[in-house]
C-alpha positions in Angstrom: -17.5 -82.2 201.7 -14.5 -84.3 200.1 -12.2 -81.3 201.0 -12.9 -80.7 204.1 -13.1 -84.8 205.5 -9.4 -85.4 203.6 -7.8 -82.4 204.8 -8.2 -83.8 208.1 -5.8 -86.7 206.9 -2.8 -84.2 206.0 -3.4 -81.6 208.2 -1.2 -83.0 210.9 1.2 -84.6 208.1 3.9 -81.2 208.4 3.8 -81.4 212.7 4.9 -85.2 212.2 7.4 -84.6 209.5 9.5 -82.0 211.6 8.9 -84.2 214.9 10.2 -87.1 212.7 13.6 -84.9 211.9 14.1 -84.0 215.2 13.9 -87.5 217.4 16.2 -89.0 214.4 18.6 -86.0 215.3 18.2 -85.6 218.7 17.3 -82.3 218.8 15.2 -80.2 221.2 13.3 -77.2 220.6 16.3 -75.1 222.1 18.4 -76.8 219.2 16.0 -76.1 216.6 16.0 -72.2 217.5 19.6 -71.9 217.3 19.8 -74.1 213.9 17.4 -71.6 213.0 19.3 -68.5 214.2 22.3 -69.7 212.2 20.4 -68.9 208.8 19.4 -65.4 209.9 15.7 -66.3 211.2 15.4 -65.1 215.2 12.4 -66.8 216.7 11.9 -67.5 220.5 11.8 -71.1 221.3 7.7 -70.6 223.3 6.9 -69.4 219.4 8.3 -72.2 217.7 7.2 -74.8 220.1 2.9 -73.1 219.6 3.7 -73.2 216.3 4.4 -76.7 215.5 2.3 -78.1 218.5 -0.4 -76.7 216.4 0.5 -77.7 213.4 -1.3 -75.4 211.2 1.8 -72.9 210.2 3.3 -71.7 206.7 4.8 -73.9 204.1 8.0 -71.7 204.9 8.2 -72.0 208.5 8.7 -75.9 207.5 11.0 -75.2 205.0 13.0 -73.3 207.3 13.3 -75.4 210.3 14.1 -78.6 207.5 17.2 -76.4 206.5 17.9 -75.6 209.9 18.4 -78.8 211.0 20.1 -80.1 207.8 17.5 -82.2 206.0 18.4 -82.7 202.4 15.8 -85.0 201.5 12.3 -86.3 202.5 10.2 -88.8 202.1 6.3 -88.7 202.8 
């Protein structure tokens, strides 16, 4: 029971985070997907968008679009 009603307080922490990076770089989806083909990871922009609207994807697929777009640190 403790899980399950605090999970519900990070779940949507990761969608926020990358919606965070992108309004403070001005960057759309389109942007995002071509950050992202730069380091070698091809993903249509109608994917990426399901994905983080969401907001339940990997660990990596957040790692990778923080990379894309250049984020060297971050706070929580």
């Amino acid at each position: 029971m403790w899980r399950k009603r605090h999970w519900k307080i990070y779940d949507p922490l990761p969608k926020e985070m990358l919606k965070a990076e992108f309004k403070r770089k001005n960057m759309t989806y389109a942007d995002l997907v071509a950050a992202l083909g730069k380091i070698r990871i091809e993903e249509a922009e109608v994917n990426i968008h399901n994905k983080i609207a969401r907001g339940g994807f990997a660990a990596m697929l957040l790692i990778q679009c923080l990379k894309a777009v250049g984020v060297k640190e971050l706070r929580l």
